[in-house]
N, C-alpha and C positions, 0 to 999 in steps of 0.2 A: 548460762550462755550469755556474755557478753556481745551485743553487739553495738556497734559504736558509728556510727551514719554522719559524716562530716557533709552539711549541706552549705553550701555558698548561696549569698541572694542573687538572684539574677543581677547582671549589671549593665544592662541595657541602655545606653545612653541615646540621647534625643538622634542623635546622627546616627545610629545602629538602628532604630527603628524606621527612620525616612528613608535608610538605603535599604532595605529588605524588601519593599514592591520593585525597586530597581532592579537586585540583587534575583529576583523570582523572573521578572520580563526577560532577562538577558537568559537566565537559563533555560525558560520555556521556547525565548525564537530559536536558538541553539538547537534543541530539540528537534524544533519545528524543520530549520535548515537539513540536519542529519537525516531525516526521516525524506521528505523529498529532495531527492537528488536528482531531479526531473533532467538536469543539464545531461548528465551518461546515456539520455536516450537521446537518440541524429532525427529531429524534428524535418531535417531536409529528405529523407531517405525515407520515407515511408510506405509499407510494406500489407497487402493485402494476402490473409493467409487462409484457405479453407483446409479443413482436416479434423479430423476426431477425438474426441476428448479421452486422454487413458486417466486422468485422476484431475478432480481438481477441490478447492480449498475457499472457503468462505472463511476465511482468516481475519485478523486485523493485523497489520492496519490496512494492509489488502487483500482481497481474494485472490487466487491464482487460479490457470486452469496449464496442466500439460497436453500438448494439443502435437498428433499427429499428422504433419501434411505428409504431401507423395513423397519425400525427400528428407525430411528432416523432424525431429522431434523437438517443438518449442518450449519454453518455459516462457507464458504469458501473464503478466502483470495485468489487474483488474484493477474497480474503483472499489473502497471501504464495502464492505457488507451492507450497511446501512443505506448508501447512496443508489446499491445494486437492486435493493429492496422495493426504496423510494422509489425508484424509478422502476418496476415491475420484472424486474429479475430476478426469479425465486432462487435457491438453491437446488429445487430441485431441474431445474431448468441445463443446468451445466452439471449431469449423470455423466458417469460416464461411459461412453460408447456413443454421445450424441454428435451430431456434425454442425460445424459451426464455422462462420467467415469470423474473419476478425481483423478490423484496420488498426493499423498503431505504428511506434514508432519501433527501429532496433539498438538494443543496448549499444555504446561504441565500443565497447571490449568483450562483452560477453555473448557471445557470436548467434546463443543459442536462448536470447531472451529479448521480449516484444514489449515495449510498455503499452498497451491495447487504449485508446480512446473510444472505440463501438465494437459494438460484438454483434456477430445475427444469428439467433438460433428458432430454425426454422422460417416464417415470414415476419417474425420480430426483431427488428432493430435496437438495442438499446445503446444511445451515448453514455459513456462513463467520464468525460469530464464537465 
């Protein structure tokens, strides 16, 4: 069995290495911008929703909770797992069947989604940004 492995040396040149921290920044804020698109929520219109929790998600990069009010069934946007944590919001906290307020903001197109800055489940309040 012949095999035959044609390797090249790297060719890295002085200006190929000085751009690649650049080359990594740009891609990571990109990231960063994709990832919050905080703009799609109407920061003027803010929306105070009590109702029941039917499922929700300790997810990254955010938690979610589906939250029933008297009218309508929400898809609410939470803070990272981690920030939920820090700040004494367990998982087990957002079961579902629990009743919960929740102020935040609503999506401008998607009629049926909140981005949640607090949530109160029972006499606790916890801020999420």
């Amino acid at each position: 069995m012949n095999r035959s492995i044609s390797r090249t040396p790297a060719t890295r040149t002085p200006v190929s290495r000085s751009l690649m921290p650049a080359l990594a920044a740009v891609l990571l804020s990109t990231s960063a911008f994709a990832h919050h698109g905080w703009s799609e929520y109407d920061a003027g219109k803010p929306l105070n929703l009590s109702g029941t929790i039917v499922e929700s998600g300790y997810t990254q990069p955010h938690g979610h909770v589906l939250l029933q009010s008297a009218d309508k069934r929400w898809h609410v946007v939470l803070a990272p797992p981690s920030r939920m944590e820090n700040r004494g919001l367990a998982k087990e906290a957002l079961a579902a069947g629990t009743k919960v307020m929740v102020y935040g903001y609503p999506h401008r197109s998607k009629l049926d989604e909140l981005r949640a800055e607090r949530i109160t489940v029972g006499d606790k309040t916890t801020e999420l940004r």
